[in-house]
Biopython code that builds the backbone (N, CA, C, O; Angstrom):
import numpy as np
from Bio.PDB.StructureBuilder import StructureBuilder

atoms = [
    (1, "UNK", "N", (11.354, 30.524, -9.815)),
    (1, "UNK", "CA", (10.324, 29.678, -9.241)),
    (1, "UNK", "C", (10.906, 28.933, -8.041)),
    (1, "UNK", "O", (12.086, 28.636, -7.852)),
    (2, "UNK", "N", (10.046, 28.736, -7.412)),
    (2, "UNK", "CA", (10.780, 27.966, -5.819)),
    (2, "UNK", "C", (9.712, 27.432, -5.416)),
    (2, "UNK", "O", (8.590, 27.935, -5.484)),
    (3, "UNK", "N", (10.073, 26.119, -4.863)),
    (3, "UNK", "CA", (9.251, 25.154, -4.323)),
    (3, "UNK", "C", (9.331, 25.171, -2.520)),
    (3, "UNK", "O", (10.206, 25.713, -1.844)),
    (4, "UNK", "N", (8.291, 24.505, -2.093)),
    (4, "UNK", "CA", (8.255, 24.475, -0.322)),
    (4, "UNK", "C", (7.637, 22.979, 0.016)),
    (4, "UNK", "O", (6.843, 22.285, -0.620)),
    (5, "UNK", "N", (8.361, 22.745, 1.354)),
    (5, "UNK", "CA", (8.410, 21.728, 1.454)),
    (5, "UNK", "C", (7.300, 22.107, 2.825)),
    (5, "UNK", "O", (7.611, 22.872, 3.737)),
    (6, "UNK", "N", (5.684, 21.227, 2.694)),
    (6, "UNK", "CA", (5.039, 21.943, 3.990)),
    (6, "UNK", "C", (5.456, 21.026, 5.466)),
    (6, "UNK", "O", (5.652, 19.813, 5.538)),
    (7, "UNK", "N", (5.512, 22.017, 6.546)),
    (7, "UNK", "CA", (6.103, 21.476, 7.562)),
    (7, "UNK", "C", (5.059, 20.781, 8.503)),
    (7, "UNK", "O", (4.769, 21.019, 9.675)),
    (8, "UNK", "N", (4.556, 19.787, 7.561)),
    (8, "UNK", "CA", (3.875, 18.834, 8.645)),
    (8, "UNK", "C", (4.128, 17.895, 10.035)),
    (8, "UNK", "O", (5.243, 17.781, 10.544)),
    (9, "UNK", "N", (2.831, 17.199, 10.597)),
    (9, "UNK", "CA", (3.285, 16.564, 11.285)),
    (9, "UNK", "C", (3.803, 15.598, 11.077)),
    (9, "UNK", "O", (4.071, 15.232, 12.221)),
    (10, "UNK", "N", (4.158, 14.885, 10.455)),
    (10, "UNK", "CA", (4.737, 13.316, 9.978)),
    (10, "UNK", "C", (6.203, 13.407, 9.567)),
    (10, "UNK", "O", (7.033, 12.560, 9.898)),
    (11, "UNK", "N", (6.526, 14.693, 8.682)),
    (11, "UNK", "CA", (7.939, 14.916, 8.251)),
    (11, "UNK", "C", (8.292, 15.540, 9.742)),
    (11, "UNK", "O", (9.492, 15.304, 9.886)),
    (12, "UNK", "N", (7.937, 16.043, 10.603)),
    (12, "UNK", "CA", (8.563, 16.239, 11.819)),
    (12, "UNK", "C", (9.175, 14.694, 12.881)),
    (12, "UNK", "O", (10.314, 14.382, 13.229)),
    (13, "UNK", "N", (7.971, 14.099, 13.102)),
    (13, "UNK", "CA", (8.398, 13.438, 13.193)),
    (13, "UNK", "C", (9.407, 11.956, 12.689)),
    (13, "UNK", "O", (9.969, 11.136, 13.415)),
    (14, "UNK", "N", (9.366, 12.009, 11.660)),
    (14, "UNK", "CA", (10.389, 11.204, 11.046)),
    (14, "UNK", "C", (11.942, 11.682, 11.000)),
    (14, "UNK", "O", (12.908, 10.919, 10.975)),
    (15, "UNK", "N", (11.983, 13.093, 10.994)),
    (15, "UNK", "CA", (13.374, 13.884, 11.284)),
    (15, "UNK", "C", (13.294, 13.778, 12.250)),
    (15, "UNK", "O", (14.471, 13.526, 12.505)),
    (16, "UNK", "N", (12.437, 13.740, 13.847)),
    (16, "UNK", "CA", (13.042, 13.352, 15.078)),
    (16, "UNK", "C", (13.683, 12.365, 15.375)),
    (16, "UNK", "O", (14.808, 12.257, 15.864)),
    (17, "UNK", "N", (12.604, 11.286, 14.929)),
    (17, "UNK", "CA", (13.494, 9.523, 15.032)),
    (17, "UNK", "C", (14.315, 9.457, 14.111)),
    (17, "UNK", "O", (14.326, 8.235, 13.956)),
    (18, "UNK", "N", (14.919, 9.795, 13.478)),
    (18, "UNK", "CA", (15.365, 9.654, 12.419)),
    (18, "UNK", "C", (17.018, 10.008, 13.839)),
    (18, "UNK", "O", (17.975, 9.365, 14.272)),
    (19, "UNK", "N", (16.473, 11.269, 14.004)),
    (19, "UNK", "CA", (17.840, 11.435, 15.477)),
    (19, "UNK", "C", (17.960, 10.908, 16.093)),
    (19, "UNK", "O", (19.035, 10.479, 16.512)),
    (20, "UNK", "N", (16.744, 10.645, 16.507)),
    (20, "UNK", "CA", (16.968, 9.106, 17.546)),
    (20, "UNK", "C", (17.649, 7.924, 17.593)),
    (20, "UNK", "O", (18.193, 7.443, 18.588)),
    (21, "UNK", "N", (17.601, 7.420, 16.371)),
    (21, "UNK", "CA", (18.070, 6.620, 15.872)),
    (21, "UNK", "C", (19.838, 6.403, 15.154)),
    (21, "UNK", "O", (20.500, 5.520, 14.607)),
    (22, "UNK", "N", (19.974, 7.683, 15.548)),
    (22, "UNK", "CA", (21.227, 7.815, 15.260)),
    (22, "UNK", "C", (22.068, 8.448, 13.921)),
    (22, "UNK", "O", (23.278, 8.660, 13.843)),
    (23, "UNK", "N", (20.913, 8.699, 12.794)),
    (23, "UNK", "CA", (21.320, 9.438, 11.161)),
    (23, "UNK", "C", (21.120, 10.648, 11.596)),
    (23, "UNK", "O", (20.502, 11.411, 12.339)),
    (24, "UNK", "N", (22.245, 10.417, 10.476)),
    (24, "UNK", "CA", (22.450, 12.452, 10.123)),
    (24, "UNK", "C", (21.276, 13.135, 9.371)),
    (24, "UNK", "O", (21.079, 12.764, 8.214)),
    (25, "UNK", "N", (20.542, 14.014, 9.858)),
    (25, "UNK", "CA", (19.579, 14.627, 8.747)),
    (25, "UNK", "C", (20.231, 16.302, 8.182)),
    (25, "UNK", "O", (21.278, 16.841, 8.541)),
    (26, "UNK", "N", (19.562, 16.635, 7.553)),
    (26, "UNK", "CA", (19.877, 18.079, 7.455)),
    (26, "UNK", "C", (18.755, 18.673, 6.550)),
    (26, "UNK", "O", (18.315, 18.168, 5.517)),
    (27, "UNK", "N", (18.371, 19.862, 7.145)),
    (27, "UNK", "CA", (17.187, 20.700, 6.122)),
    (27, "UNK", "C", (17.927, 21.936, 4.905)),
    (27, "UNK", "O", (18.175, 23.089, 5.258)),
    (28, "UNK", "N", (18.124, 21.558, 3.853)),
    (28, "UNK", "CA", (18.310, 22.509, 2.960)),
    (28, "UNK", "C", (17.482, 22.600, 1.877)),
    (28, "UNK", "O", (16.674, 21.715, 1.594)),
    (29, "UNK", "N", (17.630, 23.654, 1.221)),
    (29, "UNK", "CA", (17.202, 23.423, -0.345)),
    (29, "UNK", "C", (18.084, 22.677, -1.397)),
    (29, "UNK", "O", (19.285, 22.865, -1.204)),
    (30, "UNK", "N", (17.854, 22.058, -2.219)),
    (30, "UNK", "CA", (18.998, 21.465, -2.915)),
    (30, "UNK", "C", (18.066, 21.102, -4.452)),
    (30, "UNK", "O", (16.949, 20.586, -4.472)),
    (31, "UNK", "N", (18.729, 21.454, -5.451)),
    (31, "UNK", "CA", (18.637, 21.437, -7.030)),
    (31, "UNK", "C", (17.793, 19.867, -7.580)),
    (31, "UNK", "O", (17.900, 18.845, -6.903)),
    (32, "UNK", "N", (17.182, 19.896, -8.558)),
    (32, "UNK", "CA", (17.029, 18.651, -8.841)),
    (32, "UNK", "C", (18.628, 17.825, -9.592)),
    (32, "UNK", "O", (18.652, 16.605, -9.755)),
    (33, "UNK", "N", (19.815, 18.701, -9.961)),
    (33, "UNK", "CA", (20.346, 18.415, -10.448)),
    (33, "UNK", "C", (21.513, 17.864, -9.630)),
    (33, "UNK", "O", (22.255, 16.953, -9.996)),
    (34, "UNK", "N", (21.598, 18.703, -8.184)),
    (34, "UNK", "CA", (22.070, 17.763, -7.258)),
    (34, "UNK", "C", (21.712, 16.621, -6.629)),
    (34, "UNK", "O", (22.545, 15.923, -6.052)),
    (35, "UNK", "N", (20.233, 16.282, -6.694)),
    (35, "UNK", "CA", (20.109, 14.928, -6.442)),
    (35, "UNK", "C", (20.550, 14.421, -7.675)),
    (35, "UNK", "O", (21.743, 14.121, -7.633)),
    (36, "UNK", "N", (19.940, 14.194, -8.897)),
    (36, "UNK", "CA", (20.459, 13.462, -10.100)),
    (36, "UNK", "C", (22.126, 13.094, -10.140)),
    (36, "UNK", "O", (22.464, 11.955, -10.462)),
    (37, "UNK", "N", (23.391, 14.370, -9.710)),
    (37, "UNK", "CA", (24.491, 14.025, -9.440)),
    (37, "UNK", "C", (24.539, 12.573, -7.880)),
    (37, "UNK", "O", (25.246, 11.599, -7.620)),
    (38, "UNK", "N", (23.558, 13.137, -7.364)),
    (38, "UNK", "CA", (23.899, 12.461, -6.163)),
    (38, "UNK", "C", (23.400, 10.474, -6.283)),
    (38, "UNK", "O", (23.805, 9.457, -5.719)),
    (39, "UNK", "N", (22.629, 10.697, -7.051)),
    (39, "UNK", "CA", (22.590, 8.866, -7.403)),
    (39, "UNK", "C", (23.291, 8.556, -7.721)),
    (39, "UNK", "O", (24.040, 7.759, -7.156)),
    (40, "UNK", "N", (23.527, 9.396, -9.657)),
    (40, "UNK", "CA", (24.446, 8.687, -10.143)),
    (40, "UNK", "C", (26.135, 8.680, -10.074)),
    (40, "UNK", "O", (26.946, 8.430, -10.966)),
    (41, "UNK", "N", (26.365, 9.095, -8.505)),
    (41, "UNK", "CA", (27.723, 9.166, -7.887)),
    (41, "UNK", "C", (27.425, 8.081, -6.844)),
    (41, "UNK", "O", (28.313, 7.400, -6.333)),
    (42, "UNK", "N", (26.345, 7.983, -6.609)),
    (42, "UNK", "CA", (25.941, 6.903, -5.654)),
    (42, "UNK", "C", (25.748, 7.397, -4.097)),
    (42, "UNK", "O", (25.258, 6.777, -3.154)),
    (43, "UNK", "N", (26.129, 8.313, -4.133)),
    (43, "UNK", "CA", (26.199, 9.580, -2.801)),
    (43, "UNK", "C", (24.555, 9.255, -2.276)),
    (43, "UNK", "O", (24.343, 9.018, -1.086)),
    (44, "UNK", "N", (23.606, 9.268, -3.133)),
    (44, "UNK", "CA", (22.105, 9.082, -3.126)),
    (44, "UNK", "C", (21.758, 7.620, -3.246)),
    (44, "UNK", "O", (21.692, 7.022, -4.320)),
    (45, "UNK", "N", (21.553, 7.118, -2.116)),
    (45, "UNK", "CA", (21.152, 5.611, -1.894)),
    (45, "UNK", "C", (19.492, 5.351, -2.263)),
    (45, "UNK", "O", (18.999, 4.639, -3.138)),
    (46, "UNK", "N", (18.831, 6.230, -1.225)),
    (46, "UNK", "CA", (17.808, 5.805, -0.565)),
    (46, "UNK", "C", (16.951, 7.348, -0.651)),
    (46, "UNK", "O", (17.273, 8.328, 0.021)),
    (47, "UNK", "N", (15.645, 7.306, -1.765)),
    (47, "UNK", "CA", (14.632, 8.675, -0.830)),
    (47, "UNK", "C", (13.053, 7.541, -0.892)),
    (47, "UNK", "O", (12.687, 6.495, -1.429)),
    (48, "UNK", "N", (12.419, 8.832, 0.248)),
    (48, "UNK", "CA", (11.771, 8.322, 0.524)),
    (48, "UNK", "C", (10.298, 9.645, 0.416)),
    (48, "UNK", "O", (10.602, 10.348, -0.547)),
    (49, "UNK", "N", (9.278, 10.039, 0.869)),
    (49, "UNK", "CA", (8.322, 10.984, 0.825)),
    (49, "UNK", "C", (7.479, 10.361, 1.879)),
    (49, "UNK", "O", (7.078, 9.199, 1.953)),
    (50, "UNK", "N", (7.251, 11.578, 2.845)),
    (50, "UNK", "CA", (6.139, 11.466, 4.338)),
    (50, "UNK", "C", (4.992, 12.023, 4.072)),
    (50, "UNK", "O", (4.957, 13.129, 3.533)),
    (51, "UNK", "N", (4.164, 11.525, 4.320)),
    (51, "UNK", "CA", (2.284, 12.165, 4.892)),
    (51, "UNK", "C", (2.090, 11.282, 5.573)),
    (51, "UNK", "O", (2.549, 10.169, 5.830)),
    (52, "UNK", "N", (1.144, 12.081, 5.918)),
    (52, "UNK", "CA", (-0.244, 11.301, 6.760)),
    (52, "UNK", "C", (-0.501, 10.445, 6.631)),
    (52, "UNK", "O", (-0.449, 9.627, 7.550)),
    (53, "UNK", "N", (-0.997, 10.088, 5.219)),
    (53, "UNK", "CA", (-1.788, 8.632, 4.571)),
    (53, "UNK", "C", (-0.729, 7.430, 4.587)),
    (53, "UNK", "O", (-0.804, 6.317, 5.108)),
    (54, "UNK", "N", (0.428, 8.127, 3.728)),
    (54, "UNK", "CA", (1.549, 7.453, 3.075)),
    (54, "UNK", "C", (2.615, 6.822, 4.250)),
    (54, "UNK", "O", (3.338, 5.826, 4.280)),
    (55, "UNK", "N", (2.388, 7.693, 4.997)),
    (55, "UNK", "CA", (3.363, 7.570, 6.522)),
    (55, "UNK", "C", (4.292, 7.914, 5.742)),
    (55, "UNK", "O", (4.332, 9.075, 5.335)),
    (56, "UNK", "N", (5.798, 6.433, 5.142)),
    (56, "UNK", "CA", (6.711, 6.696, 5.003)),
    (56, "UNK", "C", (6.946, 6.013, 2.996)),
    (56, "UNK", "O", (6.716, 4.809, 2.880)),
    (57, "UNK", "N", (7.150, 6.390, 2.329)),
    (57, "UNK", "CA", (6.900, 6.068, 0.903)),
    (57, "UNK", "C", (8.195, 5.763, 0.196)),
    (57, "UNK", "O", (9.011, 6.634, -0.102)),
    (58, "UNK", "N", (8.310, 4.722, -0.007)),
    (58, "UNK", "CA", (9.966, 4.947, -0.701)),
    (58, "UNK", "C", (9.745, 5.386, -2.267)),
    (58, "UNK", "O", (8.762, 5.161, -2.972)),
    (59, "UNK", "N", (11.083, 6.153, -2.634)),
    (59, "UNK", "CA", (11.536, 6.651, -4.250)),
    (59, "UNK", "C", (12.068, 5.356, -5.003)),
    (59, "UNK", "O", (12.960, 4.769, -4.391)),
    (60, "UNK", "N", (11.747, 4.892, -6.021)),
    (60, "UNK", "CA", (12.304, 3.386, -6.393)),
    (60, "UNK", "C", (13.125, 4.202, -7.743)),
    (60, "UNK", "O", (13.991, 3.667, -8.435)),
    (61, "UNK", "N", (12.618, 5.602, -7.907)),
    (61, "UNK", "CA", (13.466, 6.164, -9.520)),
    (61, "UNK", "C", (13.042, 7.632, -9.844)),
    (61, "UNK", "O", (11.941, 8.028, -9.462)),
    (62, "UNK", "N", (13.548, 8.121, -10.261)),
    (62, "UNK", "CA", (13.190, 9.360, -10.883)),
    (62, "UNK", "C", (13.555, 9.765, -12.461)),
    (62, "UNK", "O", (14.604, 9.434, -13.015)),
    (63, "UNK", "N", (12.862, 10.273, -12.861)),
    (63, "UNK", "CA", (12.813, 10.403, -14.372)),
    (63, "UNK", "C", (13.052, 11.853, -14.572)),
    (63, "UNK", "O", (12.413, 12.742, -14.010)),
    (64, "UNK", "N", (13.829, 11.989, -15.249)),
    (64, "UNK", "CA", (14.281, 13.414, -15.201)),
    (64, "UNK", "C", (15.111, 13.284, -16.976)),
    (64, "UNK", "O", (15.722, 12.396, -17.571)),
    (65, "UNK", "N", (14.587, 15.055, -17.373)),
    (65, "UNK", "CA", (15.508, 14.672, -19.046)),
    (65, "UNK", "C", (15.486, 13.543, -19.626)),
    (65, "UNK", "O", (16.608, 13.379, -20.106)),
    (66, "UNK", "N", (14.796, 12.622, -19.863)),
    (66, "UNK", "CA", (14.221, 11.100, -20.871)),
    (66, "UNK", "C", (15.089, 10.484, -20.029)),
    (66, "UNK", "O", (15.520, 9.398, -20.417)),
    (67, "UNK", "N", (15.522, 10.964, -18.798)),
    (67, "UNK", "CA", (16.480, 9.467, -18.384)),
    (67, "UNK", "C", (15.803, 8.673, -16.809)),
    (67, "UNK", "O", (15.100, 9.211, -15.953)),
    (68, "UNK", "N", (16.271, 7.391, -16.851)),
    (68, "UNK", "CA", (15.182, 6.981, -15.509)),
    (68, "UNK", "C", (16.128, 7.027, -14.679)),
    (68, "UNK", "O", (17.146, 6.635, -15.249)),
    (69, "UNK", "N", (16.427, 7.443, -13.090)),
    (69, "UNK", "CA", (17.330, 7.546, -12.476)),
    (69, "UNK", "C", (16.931, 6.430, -11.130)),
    (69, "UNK", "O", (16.279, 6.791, -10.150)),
    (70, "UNK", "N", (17.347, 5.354, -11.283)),
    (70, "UNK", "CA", (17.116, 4.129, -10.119)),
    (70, "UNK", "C", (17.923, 4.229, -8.930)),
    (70, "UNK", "O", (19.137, 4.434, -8.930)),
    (71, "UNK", "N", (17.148, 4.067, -7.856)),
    (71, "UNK", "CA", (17.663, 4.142, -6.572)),
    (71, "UNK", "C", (17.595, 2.766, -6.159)),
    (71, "UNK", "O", (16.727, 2.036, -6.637)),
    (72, "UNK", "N", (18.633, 2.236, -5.107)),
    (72, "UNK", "CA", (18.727, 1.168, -4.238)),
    (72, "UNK", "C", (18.022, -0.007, -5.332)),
    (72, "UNK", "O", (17.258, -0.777, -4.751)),
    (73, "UNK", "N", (18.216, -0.317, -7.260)),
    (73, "UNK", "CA", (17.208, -1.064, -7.569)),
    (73, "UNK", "C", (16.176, -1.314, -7.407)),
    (73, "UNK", "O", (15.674, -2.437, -7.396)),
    (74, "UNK", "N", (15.561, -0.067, -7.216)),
    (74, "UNK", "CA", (13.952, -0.087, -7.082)),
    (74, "UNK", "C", (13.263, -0.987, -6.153)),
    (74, "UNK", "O", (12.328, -1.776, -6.292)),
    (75, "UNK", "N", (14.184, -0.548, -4.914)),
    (75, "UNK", "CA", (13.778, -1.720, -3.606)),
    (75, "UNK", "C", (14.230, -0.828, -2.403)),
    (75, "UNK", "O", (15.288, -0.231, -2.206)),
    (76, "UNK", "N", (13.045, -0.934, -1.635)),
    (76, "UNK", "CA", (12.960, -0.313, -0.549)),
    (76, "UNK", "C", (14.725, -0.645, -0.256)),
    (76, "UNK", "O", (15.496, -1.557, -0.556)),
    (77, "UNK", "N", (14.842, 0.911, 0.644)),
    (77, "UNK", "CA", (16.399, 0.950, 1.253)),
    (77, "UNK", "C", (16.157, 0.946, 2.929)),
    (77, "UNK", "O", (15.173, 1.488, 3.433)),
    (78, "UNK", "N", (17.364, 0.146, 3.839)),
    (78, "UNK", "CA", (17.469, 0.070, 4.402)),
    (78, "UNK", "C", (16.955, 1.139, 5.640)),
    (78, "UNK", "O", (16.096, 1.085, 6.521)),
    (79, "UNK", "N", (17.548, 1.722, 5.383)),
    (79, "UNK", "CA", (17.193, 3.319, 6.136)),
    (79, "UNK", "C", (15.070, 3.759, 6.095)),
    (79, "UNK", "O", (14.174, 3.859, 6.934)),
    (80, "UNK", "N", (15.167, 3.851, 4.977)),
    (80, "UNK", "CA", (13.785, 3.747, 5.078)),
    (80, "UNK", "C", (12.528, 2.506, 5.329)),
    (80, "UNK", "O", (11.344, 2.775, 5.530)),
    (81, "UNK", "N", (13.020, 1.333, 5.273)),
    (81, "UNK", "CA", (12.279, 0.846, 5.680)),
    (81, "UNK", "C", (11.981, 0.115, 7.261)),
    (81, "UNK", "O", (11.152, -0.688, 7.689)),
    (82, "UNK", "N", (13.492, 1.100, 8.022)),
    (82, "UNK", "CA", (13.680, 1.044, 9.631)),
    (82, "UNK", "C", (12.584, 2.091, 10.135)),
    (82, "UNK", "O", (11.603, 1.952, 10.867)),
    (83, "UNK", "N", (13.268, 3.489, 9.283)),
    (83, "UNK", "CA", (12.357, 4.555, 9.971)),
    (83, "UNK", "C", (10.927, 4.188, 9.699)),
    (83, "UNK", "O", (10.159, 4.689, 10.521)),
    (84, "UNK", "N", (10.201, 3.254, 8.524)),
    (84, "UNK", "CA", (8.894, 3.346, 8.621)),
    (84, "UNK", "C", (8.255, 1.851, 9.155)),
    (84, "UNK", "O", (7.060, 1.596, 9.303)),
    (85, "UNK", "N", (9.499, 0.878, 9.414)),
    (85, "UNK", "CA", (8.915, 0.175, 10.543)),
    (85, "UNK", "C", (8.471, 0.396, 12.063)),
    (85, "UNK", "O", (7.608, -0.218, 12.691)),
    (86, "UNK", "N", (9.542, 1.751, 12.608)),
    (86, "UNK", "CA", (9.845, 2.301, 13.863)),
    (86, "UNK", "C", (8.638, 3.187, 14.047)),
    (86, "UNK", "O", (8.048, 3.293, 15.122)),
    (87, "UNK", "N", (8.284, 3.855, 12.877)),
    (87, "UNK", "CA", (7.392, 4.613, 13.090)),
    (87, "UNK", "C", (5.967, 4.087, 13.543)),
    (87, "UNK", "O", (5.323, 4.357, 14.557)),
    (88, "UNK", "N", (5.601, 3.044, 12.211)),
    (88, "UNK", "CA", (4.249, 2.057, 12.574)),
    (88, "UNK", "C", (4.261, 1.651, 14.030)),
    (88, "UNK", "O", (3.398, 1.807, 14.893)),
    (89, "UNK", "N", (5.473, 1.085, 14.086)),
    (89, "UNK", "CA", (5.147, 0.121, 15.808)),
    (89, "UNK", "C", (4.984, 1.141, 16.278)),
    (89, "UNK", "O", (3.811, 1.207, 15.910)),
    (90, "UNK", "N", (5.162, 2.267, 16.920)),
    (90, "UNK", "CA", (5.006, 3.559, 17.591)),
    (90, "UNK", "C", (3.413, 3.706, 17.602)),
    (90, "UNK", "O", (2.583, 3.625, 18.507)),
    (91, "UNK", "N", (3.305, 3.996, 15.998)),
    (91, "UNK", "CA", (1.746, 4.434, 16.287)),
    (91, "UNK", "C", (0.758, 3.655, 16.674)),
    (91, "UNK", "O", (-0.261, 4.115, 17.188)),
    (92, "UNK", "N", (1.036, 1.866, 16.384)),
    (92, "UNK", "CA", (0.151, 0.877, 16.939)),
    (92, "UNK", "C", (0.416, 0.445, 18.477)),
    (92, "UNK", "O", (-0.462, -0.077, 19.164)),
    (93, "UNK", "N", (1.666, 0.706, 18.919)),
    (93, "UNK", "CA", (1.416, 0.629, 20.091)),
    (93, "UNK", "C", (2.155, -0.505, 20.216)),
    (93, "UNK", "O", (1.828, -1.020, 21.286)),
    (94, "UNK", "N", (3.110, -1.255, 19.587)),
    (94, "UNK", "CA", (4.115, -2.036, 19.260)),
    (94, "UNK", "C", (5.545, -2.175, 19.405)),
    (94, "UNK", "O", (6.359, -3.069, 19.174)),
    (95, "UNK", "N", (5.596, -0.726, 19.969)),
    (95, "UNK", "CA", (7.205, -0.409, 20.399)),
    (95, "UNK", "C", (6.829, 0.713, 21.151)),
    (95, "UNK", "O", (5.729, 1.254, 21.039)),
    (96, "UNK", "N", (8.062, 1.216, 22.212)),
    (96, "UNK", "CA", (8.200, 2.171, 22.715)),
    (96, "UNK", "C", (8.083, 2.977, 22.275)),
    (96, "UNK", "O", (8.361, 2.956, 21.076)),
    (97, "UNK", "N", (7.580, 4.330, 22.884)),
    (97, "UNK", "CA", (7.443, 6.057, 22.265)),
    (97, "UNK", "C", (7.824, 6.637, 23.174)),
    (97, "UNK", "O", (7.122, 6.974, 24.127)),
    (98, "UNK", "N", (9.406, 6.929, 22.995)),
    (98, "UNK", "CA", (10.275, 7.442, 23.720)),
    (98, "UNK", "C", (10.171, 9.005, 23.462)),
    (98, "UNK", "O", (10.997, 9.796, 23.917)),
    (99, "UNK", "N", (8.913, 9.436, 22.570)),
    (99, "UNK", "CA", (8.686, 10.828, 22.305)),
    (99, "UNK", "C", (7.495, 11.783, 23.306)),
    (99, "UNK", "O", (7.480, 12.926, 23.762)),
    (100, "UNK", "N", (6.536, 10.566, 23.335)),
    (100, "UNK", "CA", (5.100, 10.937, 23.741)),
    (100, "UNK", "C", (4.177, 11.626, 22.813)),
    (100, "UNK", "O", (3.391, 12.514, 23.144)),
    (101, "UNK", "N", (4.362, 11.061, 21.423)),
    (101, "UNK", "CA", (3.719, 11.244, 20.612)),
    (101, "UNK", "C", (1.970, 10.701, 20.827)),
    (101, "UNK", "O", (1.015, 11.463, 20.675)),
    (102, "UNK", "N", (1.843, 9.023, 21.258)),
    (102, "UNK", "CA", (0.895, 8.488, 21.129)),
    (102, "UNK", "C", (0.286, 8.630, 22.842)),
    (102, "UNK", "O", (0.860, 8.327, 23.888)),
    (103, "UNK", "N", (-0.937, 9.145, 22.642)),
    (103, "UNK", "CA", (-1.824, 9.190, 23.442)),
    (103, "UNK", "C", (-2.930, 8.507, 23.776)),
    (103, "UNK", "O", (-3.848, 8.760, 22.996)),
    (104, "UNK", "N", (-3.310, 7.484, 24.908)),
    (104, "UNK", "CA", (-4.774, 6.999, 24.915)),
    (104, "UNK", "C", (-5.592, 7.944, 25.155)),
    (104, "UNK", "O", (-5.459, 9.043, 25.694)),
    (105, "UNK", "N", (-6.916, 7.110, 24.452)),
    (105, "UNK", "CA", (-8.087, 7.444, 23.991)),
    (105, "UNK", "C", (-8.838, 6.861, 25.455)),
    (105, "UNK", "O", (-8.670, 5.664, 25.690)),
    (106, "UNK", "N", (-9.564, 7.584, 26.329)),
    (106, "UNK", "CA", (-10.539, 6.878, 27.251)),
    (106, "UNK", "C", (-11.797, 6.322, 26.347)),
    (106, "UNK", "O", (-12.292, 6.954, 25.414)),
    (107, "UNK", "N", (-12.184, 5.140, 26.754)),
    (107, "UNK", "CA", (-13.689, 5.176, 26.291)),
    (107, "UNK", "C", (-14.728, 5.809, 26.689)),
    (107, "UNK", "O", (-14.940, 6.328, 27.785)),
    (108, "UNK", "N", (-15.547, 5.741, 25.523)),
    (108, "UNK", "CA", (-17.073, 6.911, 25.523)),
    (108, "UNK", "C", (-17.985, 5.860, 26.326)),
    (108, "UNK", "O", (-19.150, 6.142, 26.607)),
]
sb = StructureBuilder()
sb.init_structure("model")
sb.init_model(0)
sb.init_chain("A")
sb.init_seg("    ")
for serial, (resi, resn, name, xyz) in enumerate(atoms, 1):
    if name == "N":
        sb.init_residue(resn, " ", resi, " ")
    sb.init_atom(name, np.array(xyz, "f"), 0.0, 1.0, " ", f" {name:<3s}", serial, name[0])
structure = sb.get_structure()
């Protein structure tokens, strides 16, 4: 069984600024069992999940095998709550868009 991650617009752009900004990203597939190693080594700080609606969503835990697996204490992490401040001001028009993502609208 294999899962897909769909390549929307929002996870695109959050891996752009995300460069912008200076973090390392990388696209792989990876196990649920390597994230689970990766918290509880601490390697795994911070996740987060992109859409449309959601923009930028932080992970506060994951439950996996009866066990609860807590990230950053179930409090937004640093990292994510830059990229989804950076992002908002962008789309309201609140910060620079050094992309040319946001476009005016003429009036009707």
């Amino acid at each position: 069984m294999t899962g897909s991650i769909l390549p929307g617009i929002t996870r695109a752009s959050v891996l752009e600024l995300a460069n912008h900004l200076g973090l390392k990203t990388e696209e792989r597939a990876i196990t649920i069992e390597e994230v689970i190693d990766g918290i509880s080594s601490g390697d795994i700080t911070e996740a987060f999940g992109s859409g449309t609606a959601a923009v930028i969503s932080p992970v506060g835990s994951l439950y996996f095998k009866e066990k609860d697996y807590s990230l950053n204490n179930v409090q937004v992490g640093e990292v994510t709550q830059r990229l989804y401040d950076t992002l908002v001001n962008i789309q309201y028009g609140k910060a620079e868009d050094p992309f040319g993502w946001v476009k005016e609208i003429g009036r009707l």
